[in-house]
C-alpha positions as CSV (number, residue, x, y, z in Angstrom):
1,X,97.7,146.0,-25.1
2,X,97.1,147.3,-22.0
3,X,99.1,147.6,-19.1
4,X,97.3,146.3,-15.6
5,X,97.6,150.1,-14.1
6,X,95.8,151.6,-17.2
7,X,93.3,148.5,-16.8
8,X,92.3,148.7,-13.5
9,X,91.6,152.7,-14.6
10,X,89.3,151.6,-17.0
11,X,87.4,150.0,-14.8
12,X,87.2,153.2,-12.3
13,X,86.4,154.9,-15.8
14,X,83.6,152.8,-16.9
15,X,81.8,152.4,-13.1
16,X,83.2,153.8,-10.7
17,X,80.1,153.5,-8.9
18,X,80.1,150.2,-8.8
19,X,81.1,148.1,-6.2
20,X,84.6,146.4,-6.4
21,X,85.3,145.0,-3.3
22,X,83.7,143.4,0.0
23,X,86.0,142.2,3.3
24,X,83.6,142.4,6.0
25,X,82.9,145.9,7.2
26,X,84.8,147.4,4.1
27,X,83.0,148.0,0.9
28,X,84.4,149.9,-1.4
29,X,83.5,151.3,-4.8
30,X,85.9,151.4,-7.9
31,X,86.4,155.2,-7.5
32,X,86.9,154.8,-3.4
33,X,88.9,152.0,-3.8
34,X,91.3,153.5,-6.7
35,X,92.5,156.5,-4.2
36,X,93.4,153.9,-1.7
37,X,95.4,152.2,-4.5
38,X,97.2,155.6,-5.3
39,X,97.9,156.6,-2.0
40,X,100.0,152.7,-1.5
41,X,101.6,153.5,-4.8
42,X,102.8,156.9,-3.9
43,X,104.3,155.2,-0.8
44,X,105.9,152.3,-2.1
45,X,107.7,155.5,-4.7
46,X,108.2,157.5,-1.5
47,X,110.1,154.6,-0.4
48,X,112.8,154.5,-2.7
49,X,111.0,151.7,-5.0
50,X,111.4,151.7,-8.5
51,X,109.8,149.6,-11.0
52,X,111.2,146.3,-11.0
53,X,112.0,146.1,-7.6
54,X,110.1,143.6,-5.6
55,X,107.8,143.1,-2.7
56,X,107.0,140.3,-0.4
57,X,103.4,139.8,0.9
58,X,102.7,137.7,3.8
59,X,99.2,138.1,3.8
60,X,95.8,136.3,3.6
61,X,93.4,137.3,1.0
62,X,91.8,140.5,2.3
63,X,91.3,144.3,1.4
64,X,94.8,145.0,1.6
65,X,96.5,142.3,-0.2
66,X,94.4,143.1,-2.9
67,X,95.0,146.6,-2.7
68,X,98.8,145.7,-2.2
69,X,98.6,144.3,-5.6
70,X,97.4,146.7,-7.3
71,X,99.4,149.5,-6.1
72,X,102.1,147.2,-7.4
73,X,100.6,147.2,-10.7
74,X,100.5,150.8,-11.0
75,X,103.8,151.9,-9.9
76,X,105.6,148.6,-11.8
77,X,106.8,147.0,-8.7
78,X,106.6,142.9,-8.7
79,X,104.4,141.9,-6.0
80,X,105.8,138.2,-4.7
81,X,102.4,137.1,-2.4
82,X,103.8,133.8,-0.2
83,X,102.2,131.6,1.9
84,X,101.0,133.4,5.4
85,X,101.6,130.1,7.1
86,X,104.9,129.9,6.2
87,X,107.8,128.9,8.8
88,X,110.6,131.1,8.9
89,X,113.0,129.3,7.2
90,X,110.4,129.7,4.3
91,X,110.0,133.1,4.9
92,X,114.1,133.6,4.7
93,X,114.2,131.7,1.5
94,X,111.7,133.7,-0.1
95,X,112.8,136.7,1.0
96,X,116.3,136.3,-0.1
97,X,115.5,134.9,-3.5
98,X,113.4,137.8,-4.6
99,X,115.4,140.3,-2.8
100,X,112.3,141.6,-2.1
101,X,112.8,145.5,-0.7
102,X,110.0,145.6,1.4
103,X,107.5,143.5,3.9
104,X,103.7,143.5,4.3
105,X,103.0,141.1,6.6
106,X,99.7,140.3,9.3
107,X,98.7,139.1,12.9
108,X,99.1,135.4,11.7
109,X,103.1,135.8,10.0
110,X,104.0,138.1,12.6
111,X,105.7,135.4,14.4
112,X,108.0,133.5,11.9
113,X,108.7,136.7,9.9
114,X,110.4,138.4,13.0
115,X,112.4,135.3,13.6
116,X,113.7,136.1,10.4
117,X,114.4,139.9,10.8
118,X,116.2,139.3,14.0
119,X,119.4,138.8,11.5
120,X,118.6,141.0,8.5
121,X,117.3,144.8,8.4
122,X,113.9,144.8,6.0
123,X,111.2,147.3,6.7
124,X,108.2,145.5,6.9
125,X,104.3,147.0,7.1
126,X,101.9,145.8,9.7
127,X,98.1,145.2,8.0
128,X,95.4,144.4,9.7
129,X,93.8,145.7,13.5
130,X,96.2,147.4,15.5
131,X,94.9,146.1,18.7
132,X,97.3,144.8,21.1
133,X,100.5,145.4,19.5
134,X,103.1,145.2,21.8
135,X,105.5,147.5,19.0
136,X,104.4,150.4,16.8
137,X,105.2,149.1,13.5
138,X,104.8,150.7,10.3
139,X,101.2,150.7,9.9
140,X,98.9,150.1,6.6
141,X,96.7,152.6,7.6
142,X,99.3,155.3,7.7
143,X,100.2,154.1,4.0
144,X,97.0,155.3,2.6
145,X,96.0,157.4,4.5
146,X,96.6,160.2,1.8
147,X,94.1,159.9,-0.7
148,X,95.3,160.2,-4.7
149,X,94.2,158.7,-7.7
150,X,96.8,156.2,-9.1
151,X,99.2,157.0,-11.7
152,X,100.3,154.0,-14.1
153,X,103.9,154.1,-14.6
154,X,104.5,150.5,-16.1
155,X,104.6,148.5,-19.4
156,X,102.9,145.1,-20.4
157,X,106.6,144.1,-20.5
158,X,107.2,144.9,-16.3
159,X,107.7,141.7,-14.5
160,X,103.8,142.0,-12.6
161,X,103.9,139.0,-10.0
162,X,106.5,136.1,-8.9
163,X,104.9,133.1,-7.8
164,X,106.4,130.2,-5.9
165,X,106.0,126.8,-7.1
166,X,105.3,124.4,-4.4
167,X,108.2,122.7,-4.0
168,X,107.4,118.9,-3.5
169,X,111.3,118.5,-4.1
170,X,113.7,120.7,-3.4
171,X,113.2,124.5,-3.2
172,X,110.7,126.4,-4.2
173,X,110.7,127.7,-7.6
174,X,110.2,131.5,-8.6
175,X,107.7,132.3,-11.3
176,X,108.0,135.9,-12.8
177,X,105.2,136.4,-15.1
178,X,104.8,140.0,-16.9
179,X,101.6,142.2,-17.2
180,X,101.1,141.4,-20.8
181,X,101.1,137.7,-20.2
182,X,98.4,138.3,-16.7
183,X,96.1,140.5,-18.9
184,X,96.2,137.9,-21.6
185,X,95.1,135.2,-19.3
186,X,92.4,137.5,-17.4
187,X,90.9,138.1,-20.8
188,X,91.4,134.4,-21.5
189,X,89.5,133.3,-18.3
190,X,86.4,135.9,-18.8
191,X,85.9,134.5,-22.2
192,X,86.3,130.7,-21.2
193,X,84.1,130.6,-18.2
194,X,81.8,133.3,-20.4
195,X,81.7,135.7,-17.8
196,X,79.2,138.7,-17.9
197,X,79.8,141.9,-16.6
198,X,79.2,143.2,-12.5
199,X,80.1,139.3,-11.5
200,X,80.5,138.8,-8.3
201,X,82.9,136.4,-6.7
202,X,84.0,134.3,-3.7
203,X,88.0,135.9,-3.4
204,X,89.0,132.9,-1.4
205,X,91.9,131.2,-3.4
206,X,94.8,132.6,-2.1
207,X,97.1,135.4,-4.0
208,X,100.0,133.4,-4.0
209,X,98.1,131.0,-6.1
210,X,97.7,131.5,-10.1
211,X,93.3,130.9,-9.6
212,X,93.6,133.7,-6.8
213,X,95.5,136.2,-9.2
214,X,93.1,135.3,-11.7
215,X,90.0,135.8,-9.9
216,X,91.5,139.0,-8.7
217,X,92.3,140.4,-12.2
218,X,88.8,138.9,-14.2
219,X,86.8,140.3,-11.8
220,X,88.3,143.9,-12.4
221,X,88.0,143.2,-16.5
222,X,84.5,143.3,-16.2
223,X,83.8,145.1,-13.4
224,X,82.9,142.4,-10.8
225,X,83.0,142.5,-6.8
226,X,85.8,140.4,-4.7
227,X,83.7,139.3,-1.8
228,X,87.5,138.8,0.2
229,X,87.2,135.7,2.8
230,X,90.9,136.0,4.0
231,X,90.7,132.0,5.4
232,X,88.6,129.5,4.0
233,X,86.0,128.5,6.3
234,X,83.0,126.6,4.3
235,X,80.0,128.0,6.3
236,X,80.9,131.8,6.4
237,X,81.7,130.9,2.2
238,X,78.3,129.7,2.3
239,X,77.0,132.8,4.4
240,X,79.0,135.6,2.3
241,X,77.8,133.6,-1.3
242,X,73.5,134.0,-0.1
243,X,74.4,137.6,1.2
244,X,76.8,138.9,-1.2
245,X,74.8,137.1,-4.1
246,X,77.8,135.6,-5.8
247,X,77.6,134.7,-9.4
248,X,80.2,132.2,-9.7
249,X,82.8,130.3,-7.8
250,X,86.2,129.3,-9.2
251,X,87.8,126.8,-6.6
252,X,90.2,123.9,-6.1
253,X,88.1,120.6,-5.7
254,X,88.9,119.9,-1.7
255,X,87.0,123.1,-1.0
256,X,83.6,122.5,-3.0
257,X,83.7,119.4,-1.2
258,X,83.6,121.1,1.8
259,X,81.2,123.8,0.6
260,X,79.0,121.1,-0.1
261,X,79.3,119.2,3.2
262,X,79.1,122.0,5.5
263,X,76.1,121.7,8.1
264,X,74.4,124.9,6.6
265,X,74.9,124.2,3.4
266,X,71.0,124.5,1.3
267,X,70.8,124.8,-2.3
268,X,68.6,127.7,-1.9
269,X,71.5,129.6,-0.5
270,X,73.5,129.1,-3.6
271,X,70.6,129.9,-6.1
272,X,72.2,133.0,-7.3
273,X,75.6,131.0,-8.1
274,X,74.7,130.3,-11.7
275,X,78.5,129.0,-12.9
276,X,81.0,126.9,-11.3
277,X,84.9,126.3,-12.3
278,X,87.2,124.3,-11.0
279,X,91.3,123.7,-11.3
280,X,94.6,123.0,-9.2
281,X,93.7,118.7,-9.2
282,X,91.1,116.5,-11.1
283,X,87.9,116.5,-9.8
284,X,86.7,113.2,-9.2
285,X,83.6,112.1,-10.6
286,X,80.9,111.6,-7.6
287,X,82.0,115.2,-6.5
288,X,81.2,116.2,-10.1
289,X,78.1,115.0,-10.5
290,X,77.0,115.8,-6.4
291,X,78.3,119.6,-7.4
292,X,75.8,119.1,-10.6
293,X,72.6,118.2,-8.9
294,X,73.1,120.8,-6.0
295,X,74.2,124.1,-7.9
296,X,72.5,123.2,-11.2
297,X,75.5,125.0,-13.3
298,X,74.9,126.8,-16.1
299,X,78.4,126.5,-16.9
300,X,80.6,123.8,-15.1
301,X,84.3,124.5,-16.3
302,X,87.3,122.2,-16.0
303,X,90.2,124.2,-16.2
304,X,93.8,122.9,-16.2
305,X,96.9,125.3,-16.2
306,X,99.7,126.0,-14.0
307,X,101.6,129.1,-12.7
308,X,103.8,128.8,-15.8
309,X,101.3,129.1,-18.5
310,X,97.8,130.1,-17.0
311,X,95.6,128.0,-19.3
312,X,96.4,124.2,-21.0
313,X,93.2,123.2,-21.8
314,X,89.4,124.1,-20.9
315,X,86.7,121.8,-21.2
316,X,83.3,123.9,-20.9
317,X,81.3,120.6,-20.3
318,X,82.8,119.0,-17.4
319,X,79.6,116.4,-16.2
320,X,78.9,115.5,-19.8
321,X,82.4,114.3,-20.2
322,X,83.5,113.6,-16.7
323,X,87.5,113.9,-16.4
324,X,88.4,115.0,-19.7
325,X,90.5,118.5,-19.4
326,X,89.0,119.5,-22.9
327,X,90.9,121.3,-25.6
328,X,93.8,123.8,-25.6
329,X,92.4,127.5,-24.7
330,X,92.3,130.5,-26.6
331,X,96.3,131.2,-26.0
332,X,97.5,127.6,-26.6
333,X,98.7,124.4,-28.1
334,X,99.3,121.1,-26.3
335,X,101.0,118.1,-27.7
336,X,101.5,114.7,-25.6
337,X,105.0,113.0,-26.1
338,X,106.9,110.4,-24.6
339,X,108.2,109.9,-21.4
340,X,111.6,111.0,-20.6
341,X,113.9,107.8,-20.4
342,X,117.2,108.7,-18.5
343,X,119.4,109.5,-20.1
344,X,117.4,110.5,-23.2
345,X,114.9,113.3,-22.6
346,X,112.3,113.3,-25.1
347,X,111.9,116.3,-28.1
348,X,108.5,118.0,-28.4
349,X,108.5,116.2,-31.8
350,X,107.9,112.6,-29.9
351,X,104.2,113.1,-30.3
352,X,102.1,110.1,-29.3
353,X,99.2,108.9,-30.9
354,X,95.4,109.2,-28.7
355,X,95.3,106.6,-26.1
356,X,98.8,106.7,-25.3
357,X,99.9,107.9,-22.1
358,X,103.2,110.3,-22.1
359,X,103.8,113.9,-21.0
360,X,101.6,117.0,-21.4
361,X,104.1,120.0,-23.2
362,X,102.7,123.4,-24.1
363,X,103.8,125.9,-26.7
364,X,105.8,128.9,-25.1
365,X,104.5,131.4,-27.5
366,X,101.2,130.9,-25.4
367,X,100.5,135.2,-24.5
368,X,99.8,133.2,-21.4
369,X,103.3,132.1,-21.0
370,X,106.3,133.0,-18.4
371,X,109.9,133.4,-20.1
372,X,112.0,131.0,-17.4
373,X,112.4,130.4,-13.3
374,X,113.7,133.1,-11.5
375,X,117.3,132.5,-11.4
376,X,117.3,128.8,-11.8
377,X,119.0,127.6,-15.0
378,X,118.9,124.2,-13.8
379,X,115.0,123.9,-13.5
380,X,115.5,126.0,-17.1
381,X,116.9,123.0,-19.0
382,X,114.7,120.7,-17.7
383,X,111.3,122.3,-18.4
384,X,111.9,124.4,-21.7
385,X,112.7,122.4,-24.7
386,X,112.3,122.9,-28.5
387,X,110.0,126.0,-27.5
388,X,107.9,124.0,-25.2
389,X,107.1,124.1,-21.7
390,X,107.5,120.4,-20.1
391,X,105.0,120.3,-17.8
392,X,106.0,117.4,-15.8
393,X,102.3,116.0,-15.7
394,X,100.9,112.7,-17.5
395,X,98.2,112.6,-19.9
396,X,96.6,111.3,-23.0
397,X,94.4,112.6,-25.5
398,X,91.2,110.4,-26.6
399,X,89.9,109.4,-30.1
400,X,88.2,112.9,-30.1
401,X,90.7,114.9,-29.7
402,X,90.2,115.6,-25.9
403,X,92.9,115.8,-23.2
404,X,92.8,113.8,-19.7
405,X,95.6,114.2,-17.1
406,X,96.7,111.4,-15.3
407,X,98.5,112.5,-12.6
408,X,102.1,113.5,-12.3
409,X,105.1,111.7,-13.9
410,X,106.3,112.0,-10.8
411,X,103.1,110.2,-9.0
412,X,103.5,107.5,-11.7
413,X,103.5,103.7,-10.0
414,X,105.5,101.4,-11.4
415,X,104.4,97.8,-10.1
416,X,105.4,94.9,-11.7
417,X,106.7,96.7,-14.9
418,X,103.8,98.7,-15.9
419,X,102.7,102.2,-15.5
420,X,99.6,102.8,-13.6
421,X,98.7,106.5,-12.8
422,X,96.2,107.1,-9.8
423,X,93.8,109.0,-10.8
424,X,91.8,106.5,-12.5
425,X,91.5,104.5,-9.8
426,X,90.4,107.8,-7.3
427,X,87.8,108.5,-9.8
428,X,86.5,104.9,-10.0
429,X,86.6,104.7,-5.7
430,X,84.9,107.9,-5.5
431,X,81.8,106.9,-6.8
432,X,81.3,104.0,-4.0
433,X,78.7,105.4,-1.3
434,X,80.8,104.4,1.8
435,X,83.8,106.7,0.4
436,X,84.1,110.4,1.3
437,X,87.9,111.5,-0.3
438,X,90.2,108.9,-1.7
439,X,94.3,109.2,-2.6
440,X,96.3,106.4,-4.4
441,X,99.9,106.4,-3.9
442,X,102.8,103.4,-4.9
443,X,104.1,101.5,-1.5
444,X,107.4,100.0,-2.0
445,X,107.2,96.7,-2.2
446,X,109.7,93.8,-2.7
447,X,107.8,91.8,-5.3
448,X,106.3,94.2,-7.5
449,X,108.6,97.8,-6.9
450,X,105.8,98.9,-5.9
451,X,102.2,98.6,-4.8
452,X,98.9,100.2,-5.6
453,X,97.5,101.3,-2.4
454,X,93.9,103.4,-1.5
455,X,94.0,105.7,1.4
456,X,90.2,106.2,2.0
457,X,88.1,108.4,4.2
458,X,84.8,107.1,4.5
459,X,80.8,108.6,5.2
460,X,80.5,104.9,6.4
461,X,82.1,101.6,7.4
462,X,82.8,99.4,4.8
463,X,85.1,96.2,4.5
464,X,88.6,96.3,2.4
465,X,86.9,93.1,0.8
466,X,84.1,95.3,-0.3
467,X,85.9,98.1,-1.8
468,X,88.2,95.2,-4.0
469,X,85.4,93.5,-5.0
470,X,83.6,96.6,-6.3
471,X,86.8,97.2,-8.2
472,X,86.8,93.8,-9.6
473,X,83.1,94.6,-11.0
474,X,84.7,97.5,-12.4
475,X,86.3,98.0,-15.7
476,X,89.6,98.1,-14.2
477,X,92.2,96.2,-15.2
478,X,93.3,93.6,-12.9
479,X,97.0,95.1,-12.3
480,X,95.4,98.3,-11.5
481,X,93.7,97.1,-8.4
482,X,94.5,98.3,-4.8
483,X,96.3,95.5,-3.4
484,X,95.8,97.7,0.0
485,X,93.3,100.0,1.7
486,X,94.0,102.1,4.4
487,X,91.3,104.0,6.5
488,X,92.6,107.3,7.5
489,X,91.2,110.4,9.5
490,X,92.4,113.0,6.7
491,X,93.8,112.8,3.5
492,X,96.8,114.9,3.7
493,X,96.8,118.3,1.2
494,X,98.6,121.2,0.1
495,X,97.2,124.8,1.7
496,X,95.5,125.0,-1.7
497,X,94.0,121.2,-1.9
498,X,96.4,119.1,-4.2
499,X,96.7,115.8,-2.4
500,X,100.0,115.0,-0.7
501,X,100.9,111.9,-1.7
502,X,104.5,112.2,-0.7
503,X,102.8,112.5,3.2
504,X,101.0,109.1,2.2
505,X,104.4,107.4,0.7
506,X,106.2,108.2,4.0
507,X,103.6,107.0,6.2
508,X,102.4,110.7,7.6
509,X,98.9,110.2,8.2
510,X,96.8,108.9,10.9
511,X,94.4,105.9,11.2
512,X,90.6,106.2,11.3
């Protein structure tokens, strides 16, 4: 297999011509863009790097990041791409964990990260306009600004890019995945959302997300255009898909509900947009179906992974079987077992038959896969069992064969003794006119341990008594009924769309 280096020069190789990448004034061919590639590697080397040293990048999705992580690539280097809204605490953590060598940072993490260098000595790169700095950092500009074709010094076995986890509890989690197992899951991704060659894509997922990498990687398989948008803002994503003619869109579902909802929002603009994809949380099914009528898909993909293994499953026909995950990709097997039930931890051999609800495990051997955290044994033991990653989600598969995540097991409410997972009931809620976005969490309560409740933001009023009596009409089961609904300005989310529900459990949201 090929290493990413010698990938991204087969691209330059095949059409280098063509154009690979779009950030507002900057568009760049594969040919002009490779020499800005070479000239960051040679100065990463000039530095003192050597492969499998690492780098942190503070930085929104834009020309440099991406060029960032393909210099990177090249020279064998693992590119660690963070948050850029991070706090510096953050910042410290992940600095210090990766021992990351060297900085690129922006206008927006400038703040935080030199909190953080007050009381340790990293150099650090400045990208972005140099307008108004008050210091003369070391600039981006000054890092390429000797021209020279790339040379690729790695292996498919380098360490390519560590992603953080998210962290809902405790720290962070590092994620060191190597080149063979990201070019196995680029291939993987062109061939499960069929991708053609010359795509051309919205780049707005972030880097430090897996679908960022991934749309970052596919596109250069095939020799597609990144249209960068460095912070999501739905009507310039609407503006750069119309101008840019983007041929697909591979987002979290918070963000195609604002694509959709956006005041200049036309189908006509989106014409050329001919498949959509979606990942990072379930998509409920009135946003489905919406996304349907407006786009009119070719292909509507459901894809469910994780930074640990890329792809799960892949269902290609997400509206004709709304909610179902599909079947393992091209680089995996799945099983659902049981529950762990302190102190026994279940075996990958606890397989449940369909209809039963347990925990979603995938096979490590996946090409797909990562070999362990980054220095975290603990979080080791807990996740890889019996050859199987543990993914800590919920699931079932049905009579045909076909996944559907629940939720997490750590989302799970348990009220009055039986399990009730919330994504079930968000799918049913969404479809009710009046609703707009809808979260389900478990409220302590005294009676029952706790309580289903609905945290709702509406398109229009409506009464509690409504919403319970349309879920009484339902096919829900009695149990699983809200027994509460709050009306809220926001539904709290992660900086890549997962609902929060942690935020909801604690009471940090505000009233509508």
């Amino acid at each position: 297999m090929l290493d990413l280096g010698r990938t991204f020069l087969q691209a330059v190789e095949r059409c280098p011509r063509h154009l690979a990448i779009v950030d507002g004034q900057q568009r760049y061919t594969y040919a002009e863009w490779a020499l800005f590639i070479g000239a960051l590697e040679q100065y990463l080397l000039q530095q003192g790097l050597k492969k499998g040293d690492r780098v942190l990048s503070i930085l929104q999705n834009r020309f440099e990041a991406a060029t960032l992580h393909w210099a990177c690539q090249m020279a064998g280097i693992t590119i660690v791409p963070v948050n850029w809204r991070a706090k510096a605490d953050e910042l410290a953590f992940y600095l210090n964990n990766s021992q990351s060598k060297l900085i690129f940072y922006e206008a927006t993490s400038a703040g935080e990260l030199a909190l953080v260098l007050k009381d340790q000595k990293v150099p650090a790169v400045f990208c972005g306009p140099e307008d108004g700095l008050v210091e003369k950092p070391i600039l981006f500009s000054q890092c390429i600004a000797q021209a020279k074709m790339p040379t690729p010094l790695a292996s498919t076995t380098d360490c390519s890019v560590m992603l953080y986890t998210s962290g809902t509890t405790g720290k962070p989690k590092g994620v060191p995945r190597t080149q063979g197992a990201e070019r196995a899951a680029g291939i993987a991704h062109i061939a499960q959302n069929q991708y053609r060659n010359y795509e051309v894509t919205l780049g707005v997922m972030p880097l430090y997300h897996t679908m960022g990498v991934r749309t970052l990687l596919a596109l250069c398989l095939g020799n597609g255009t990144y249209v960068a948008l460095p912070k999501w803002h739905a009507p310039t994503a609407i503006d750069l898909i119309a101008q840019e003619k983007v041929s697909h869109l591979y987002l979290v579902p918070t963000l195609y509900h604002d694509l959709i909802n956006a005041p200049n929002f036309n189908s006509d603009l989106v014409k050329t947009t001919t498949k959509l994809g979606f990942a990072g949380a379930p998509m409920h099914d009135a946003l489905l179906l919406e996304l349907n009528e407006l786009f009119k898909p070719e292909l509507f993909v459901n894809h469910y992974g994780s930074s640990e293994i890329y792809t799960f499953t892949i269902n290609q026909q997400a509206v004709e079987k709304p909610g179902s995950a599909g079947r393992a990709g091209l680089n995996g097997r799945i099983r659902v077992v049981a529950l762990d039930n302190a102190p026994h931890k279940a075996s990958a051999e606890d397989v449940l038959l369909p209809s039963v609800e347990g925990q979603i495990i995938c096979d490590l051997q996946s090409d797909e896969a990562f070999a362990g955290y980054w220095q975290r044994p603990d979080a080791n033991e807990k996740s890889l069992r019996d050859g199987w990653y543990f993914t800590g989600d919920t699931g079932y598969f049905d009579q045909d064969g076909e996944l559907f995540v629940t939720g997490r097991v750590d989302d799970m409410i348990i009220s009055g003794g039986e399990n009730i997972s919330p994504v079930e009931i968000e799918s049913l809620l969404s479809l009710h006119p009046a609703v707009d976005e809808v979260a389900v969490a478990g409220i302590k309560d005294e009676r029952l341990g706790q309580k289903v409740v609905a945290f709702i933001h509406l398109k229009e009023n409506v009464l509690p008594e409504e919403l319970d009596l349309y879920c009484k009409e339902s096919e829900l089961l009695n149990f699983k009924r809200p027994r509460q609904y709050v009306f809220v300005k926001e539904i709290p989310k992660s900086p890549v769309g997962k609902i929060l529900r942690r935020k909801l459990v604690a009471g940090e949201y505000e009233l509508s």
